[in-house]
C-alpha positions in Angstrom: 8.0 -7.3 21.5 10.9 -4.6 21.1 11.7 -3.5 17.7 14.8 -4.6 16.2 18.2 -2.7 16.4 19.9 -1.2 13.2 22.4 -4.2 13.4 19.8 -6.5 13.4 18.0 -5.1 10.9 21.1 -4.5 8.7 22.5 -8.7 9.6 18.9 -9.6 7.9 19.0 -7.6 4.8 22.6 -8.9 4.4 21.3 -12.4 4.9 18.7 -11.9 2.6 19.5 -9.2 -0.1 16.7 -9.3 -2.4 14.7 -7.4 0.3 16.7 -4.2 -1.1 15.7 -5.9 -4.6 12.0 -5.4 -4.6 9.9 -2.7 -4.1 6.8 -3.7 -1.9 9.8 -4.8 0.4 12.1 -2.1 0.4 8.4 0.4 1.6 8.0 -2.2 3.8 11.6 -2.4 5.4 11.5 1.5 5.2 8.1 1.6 7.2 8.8 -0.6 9.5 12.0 0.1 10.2 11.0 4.2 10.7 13.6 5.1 7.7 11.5 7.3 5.9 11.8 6.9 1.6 10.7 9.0 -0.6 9.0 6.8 -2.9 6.3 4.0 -1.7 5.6 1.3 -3.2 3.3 -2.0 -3.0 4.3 -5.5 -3.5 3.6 -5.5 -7.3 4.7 -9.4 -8.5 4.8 -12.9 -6.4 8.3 -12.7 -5.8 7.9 -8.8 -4.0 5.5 -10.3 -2.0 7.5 -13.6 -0.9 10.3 -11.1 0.2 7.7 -9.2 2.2 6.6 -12.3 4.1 10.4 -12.8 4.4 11.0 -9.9 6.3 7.9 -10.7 7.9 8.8 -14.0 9.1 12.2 -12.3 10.4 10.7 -9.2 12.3 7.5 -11.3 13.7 6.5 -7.9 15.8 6.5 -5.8 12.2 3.1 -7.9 11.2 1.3 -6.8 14.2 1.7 -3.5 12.6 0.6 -4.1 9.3 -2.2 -1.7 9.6 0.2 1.2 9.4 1.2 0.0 5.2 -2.5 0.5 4.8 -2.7 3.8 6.7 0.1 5.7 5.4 0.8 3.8 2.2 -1.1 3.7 -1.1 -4.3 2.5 -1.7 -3.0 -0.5 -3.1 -1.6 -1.5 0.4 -5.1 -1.2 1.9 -6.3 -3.7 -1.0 -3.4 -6.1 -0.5 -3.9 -5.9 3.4 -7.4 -7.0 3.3 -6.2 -10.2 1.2 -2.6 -10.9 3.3 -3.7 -14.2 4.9 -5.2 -15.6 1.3 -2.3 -14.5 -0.3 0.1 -15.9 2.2 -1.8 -19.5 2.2 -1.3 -19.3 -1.6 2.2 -18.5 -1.6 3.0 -21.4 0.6 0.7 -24.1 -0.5 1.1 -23.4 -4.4 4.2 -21.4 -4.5 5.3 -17.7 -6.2 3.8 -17.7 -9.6 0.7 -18.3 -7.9 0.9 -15.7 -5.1 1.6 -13.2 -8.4 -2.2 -14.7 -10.1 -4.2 -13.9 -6.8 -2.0 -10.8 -6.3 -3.1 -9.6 -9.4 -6.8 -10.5 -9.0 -6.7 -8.1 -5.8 -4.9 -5.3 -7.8 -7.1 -5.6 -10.7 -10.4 -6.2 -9.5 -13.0 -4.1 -10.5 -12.9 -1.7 -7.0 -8.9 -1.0 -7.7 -9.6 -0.5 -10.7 -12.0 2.7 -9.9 -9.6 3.5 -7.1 -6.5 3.6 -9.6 -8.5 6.1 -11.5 -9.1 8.6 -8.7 -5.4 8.1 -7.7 -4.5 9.1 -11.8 -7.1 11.8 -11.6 -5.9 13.1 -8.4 -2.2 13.0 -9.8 -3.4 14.9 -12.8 -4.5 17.8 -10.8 -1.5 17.6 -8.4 -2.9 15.9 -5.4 -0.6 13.7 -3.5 -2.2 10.2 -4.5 -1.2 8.7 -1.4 -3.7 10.4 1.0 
């Protein structure tokens, strides 16, 4: 599948402007599209994450690569990844608010947790926290 031109990419985000609205979509939109931002982010509430699976939805051949978030993102992306299809089911059987509960479980669960502290501790002594 080829990737999508500038115009197309540009004709979806008009269509469907809360992509620029949201975090976790705007890294993903930047990632995707190889527009390189400065900050990264991960999908951090339901409705961040709907928009994700929007621009999923839109650019089928962007969730193939998927892995790359995980790779080159935060360590929050690689948590997040390894839930995706749960927390897609969720968002469309039960709706956002729910998508944000099990989103949260994943971010907060006990492993994150120890991971968030290396990433602080590692920020603290000037280490990039997203290797």
């Amino acid at each position: 599948m080829k990737n999508p031109s500038d115009s197309e990419i540009l004709g979806f985000v008009m269509r469907h402007p809360a992509v620029l609205e949201h975090t976790g979509a705007r890294t993903l939109l930047s990632r995707m599209s190889a527009k390189p931002m400065t900050r990264r982010h991960h999908p951090a509430t339901g409705r961040d994450f709907a928009t994700c699976v929007l621009l999923l939805n839109g650019f089928p051949g962007w969730r193939k690569r998927l892995d790359e978030m995980a790779q080159e993102q935060s360590g929050c992306w690689r948590a997040l990844l390894q839930h995706w299809p749960l927390l897609e089911r969720v968002l469309c059987e039960k709706g956002r608010d729910a998508a944000h509960e099990k989103l949260r479980e994943v971010l907060d669960a006990p492993e994150r947790n120890l991971a968030f502290q290396t990433i602080l501790s590692r920020a603290r002594n000037g280490v990039d926290y997203h290797a």
